[in-house]
C-alpha positions in Angstrom: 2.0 4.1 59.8 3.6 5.4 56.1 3.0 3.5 53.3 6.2 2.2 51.6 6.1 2.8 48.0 6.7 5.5 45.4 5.6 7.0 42.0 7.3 4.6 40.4 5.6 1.9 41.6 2.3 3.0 40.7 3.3 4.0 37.2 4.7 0.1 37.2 1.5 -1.2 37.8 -0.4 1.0 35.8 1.9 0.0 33.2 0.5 -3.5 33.6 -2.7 -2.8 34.1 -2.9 -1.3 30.3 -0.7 -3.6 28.7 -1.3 -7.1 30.1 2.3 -7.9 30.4 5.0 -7.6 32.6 7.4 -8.1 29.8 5.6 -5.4 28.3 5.2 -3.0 30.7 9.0 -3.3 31.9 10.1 -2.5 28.3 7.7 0.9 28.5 9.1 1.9 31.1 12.7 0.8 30.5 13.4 -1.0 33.1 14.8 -5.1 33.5 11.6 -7.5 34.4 13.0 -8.6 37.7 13.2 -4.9 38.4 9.7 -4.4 37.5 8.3 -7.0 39.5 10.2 -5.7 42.6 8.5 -2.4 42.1 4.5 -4.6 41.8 5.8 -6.9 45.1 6.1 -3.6 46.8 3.1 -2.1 46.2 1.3 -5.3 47.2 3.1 -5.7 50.1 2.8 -1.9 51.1 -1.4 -2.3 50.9 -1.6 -5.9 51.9 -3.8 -7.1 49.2 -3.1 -8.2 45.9 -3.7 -6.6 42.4 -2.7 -9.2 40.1 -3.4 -12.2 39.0 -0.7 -13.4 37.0 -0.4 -16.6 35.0 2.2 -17.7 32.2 0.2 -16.5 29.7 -1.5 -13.4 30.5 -2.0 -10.9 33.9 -5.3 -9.9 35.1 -6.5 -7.4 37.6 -7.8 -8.6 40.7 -11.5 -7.2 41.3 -9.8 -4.6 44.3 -6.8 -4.2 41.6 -9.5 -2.9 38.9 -10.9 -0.5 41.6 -7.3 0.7 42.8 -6.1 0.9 38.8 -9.1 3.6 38.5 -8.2 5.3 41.2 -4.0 5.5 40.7 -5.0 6.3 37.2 -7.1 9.1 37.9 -4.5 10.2 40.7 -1.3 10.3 38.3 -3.7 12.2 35.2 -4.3 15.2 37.9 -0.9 14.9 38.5 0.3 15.7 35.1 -2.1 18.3 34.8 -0.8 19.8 37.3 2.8 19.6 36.0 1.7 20.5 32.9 -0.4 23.3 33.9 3.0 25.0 35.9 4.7 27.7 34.1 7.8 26.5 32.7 7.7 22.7 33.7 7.4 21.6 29.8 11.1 21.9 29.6 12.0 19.3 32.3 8.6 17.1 32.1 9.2 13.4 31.8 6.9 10.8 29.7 6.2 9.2 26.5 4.1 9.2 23.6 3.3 6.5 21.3 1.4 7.7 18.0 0.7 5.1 15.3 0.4 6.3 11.5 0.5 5.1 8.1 4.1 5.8 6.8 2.6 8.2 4.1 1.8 10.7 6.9 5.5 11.1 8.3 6.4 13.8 5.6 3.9 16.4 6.4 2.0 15.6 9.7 4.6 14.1 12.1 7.9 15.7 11.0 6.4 19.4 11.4 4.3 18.7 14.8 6.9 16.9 16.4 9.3 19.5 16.1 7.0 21.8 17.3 6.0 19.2 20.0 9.7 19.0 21.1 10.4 22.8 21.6 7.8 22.9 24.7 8.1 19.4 25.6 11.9 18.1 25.1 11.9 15.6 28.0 8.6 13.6 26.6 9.8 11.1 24.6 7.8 10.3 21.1 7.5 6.9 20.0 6.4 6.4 16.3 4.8 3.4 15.1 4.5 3.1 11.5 2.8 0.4 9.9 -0.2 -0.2 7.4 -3.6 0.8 8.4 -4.9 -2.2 9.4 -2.1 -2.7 12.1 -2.4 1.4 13.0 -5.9 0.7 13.8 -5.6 -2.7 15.9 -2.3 -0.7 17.8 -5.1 1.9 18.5 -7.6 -0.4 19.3 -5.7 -2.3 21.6 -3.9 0.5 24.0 -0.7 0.1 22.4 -1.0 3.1 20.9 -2.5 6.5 22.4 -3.6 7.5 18.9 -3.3 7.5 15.2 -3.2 9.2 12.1 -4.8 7.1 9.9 -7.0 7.2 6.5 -8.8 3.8 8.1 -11.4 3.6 11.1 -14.0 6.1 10.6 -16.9 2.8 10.6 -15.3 1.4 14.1 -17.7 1.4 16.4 -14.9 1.8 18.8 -12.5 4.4 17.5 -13.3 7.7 16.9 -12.4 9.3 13.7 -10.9 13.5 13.4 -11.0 14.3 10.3 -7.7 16.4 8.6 -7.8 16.7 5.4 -8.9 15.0 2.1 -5.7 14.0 -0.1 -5.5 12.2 -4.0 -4.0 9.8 -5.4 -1.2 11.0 -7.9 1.2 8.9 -10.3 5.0 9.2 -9.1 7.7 9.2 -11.6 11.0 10.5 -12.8 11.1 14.0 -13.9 12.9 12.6 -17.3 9.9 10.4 -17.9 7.4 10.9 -20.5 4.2 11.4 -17.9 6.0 14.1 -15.9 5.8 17.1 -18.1 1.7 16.2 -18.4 -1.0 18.5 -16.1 -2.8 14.8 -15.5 -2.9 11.5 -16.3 -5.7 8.9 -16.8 -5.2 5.8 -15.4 -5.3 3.6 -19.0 -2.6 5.9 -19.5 -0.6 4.7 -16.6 -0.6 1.5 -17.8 1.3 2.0 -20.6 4.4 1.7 -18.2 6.0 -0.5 -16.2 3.7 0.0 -13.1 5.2 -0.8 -9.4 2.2 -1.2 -7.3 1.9 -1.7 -3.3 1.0 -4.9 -1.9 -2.6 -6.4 -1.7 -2.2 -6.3 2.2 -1.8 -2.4 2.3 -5.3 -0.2 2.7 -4.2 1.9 -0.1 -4.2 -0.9 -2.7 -7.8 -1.6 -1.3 -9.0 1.8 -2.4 -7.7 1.6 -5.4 -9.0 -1.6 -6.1 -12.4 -0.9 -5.6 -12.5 2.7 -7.6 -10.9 0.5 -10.2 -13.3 -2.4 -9.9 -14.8 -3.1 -13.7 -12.6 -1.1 -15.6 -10.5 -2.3 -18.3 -7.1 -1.2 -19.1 -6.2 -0.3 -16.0 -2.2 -0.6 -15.1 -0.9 -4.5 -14.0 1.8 -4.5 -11.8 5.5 -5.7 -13.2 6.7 -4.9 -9.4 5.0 -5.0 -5.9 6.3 -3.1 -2.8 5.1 -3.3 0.8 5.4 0.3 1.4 4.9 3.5 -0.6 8.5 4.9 0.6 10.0 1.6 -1.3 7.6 1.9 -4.5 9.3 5.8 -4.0 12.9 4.2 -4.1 12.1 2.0 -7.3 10.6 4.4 -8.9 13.6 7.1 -8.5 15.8 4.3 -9.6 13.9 4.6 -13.0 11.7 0.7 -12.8 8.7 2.1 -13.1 5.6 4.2 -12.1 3.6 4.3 -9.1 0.4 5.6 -8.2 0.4 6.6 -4.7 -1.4 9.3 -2.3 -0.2 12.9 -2.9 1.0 13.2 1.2 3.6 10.7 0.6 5.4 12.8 -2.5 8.6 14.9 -1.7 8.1 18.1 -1.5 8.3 20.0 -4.8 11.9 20.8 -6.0 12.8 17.0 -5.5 15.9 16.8 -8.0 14.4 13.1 -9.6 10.4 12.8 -8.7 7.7 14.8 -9.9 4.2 14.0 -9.3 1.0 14.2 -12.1 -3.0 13.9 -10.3 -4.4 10.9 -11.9 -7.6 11.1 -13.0 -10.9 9.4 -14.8 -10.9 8.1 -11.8 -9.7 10.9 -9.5 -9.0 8.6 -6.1 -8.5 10.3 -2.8 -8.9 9.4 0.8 -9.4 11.2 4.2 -6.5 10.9 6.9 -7.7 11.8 10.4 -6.8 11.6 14.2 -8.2 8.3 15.6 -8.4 7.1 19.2 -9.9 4.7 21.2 -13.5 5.5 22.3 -13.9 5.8 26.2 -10.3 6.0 26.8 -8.9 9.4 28.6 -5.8 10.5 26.8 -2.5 11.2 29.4 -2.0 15.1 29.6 1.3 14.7 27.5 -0.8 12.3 24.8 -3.5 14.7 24.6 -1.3 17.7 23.9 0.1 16.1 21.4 -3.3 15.3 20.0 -4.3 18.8 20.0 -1.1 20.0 18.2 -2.1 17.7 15.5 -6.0 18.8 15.4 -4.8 22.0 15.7 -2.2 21.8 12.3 -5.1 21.6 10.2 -6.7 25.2 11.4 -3.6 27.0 11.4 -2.1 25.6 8.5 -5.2 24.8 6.1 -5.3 22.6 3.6 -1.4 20.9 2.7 0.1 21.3 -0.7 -1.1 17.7 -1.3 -4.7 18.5 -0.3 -7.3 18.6 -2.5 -9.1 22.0 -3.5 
């Protein structure tokens, strides 16, 4: 006797399986709720056991949905390898990707790779979710993601840290302003001038803090921005001065900002792939991966880098 259901419906419920929700899983997969659950009443009807537990709150596997989920999982991974692996396929290959970085990484990692990324792949679709790098690393952490780029999460005991590349902090301002013409600038020099600073929620202000801990005349903040792209804006509209990590500067030529390397003390962080320790990337997620980890050897070190 055949078995009446499709791809789709096992991509459904591994959809739920990973994310919990049906709301959820519907919206990854673009499709209305009531649709979705037709698709998960199929494939329970089709085996004649059922996978989910579903309350108003939450949906759990049932103990022979966990052992199905590893099986369908496994099933649909050798399936996009073997899409993946056929000559030719990347241009008509359907999926998504969901990366999660800090927005400081956008200029020089994800613009260039996803372009690259596109010209084999133009039918996966790349989601982007930009946030500070506390949320990065719970998105990670929690499945929502398939990876990161991230300057946070090398001590998780459950992500697993790549490292890229080792950036500094430099101090942003106008090219008309007195600092720009400088080779460096300490930091009691920075706070001579109005000084926009990011917010006390944002890991980059936590880095800074504690290189700063115990100095005097260090720069006090006349304006405080969530992001570093806003503390950019500000300080191209001539407020102020901001210190912020070399990666997020335009690239040079920029008609109004000019960056100078702080130093005394010279601040830097390392940004790196993370991802979720255990967890098998998708074929699509994991090329995508490797065109990142790959930037690094093929490119070196990025103007913002330090020697």
């Amino acid at each position: 006797m055949a078995i009446n259901f499709n791809l789709n419906d096992l991509q459904a419920f591994r959809a739920v399986a990973e994310l919990s929700s049906f709301r959820k899983a519907a919206d990854a997969l673009h499709v209305s709720q009531p649709a979705f659950s037709r698709r998960i009443e199929k494939l329970e009807e089709a085996l004649g056991v059922k996978l989910l537990e579903r309350t108003t709150r939450k949906v759990t596997l049932t103990t022979v949905g966990r052992d199905f989920d590893r099986k369908v999982q496994q099933l649909l991974d050798e399936l996009d390898n073997t899409l993946l692996g056929i000559r030719g396929v990347g241009s008509t290959r359907m999926g998504e990707v969901t990366i999660a970085c800090v927005p400081s990484t956008v200029y020089y990692f994800i613009s260039h790779v996803i372009s690259r990324y596109r010209e084999q792949y133009p039918k996966i679709r790349v989601k982007i979710f930009d946030a500070s790098a506390n949320d990065v690393l719970s998105a990670v952490s929690r499945g929502e993601a398939d990876f990161g780029l991230n300057f946070m999460g090398s001590q998780e005991p459950d992500i697993e840290f790549k490292p890229l590349l080792e950036e500094r902090f430099v101090a942003a301002c106008r090219r008309d302003h007195p600092i720009a013409k400088k080779r460096r600038v300490t930091w009691a020099e920075l706070a001579k001038y109005d000084y926009i600073a990011v917010s006390k929620a944002s890991g980059n202000r936590l880095l800074i803090d504690q290189a700063l801990s115990g100095q005097s005349d260090m720069p006090q903040s006349i304006y405080e921005a969530q992001h570093v792209t806003t503390m950019l804006g500000l300080v191209e509209a001539g407020l102020g001065v901001a210190a912020v990590p070399s990666m997020a500067m335009p690239a040079p030529g920029h008609p109004l900002l000019v960056s100078v390397p702080l130093v005394d003390p010279a601040i830097t962080r390392k940004v790196g792939l993370i991802r979720r320790k255990g967890r098998s990337l998708s074929p699509a997620a994991l090329q995508l991966y490797e065109f990142f980890a790959e930037m690094k050897a093929k490119r070196g070190k990025p103007r913002s880098a330090v020697a």
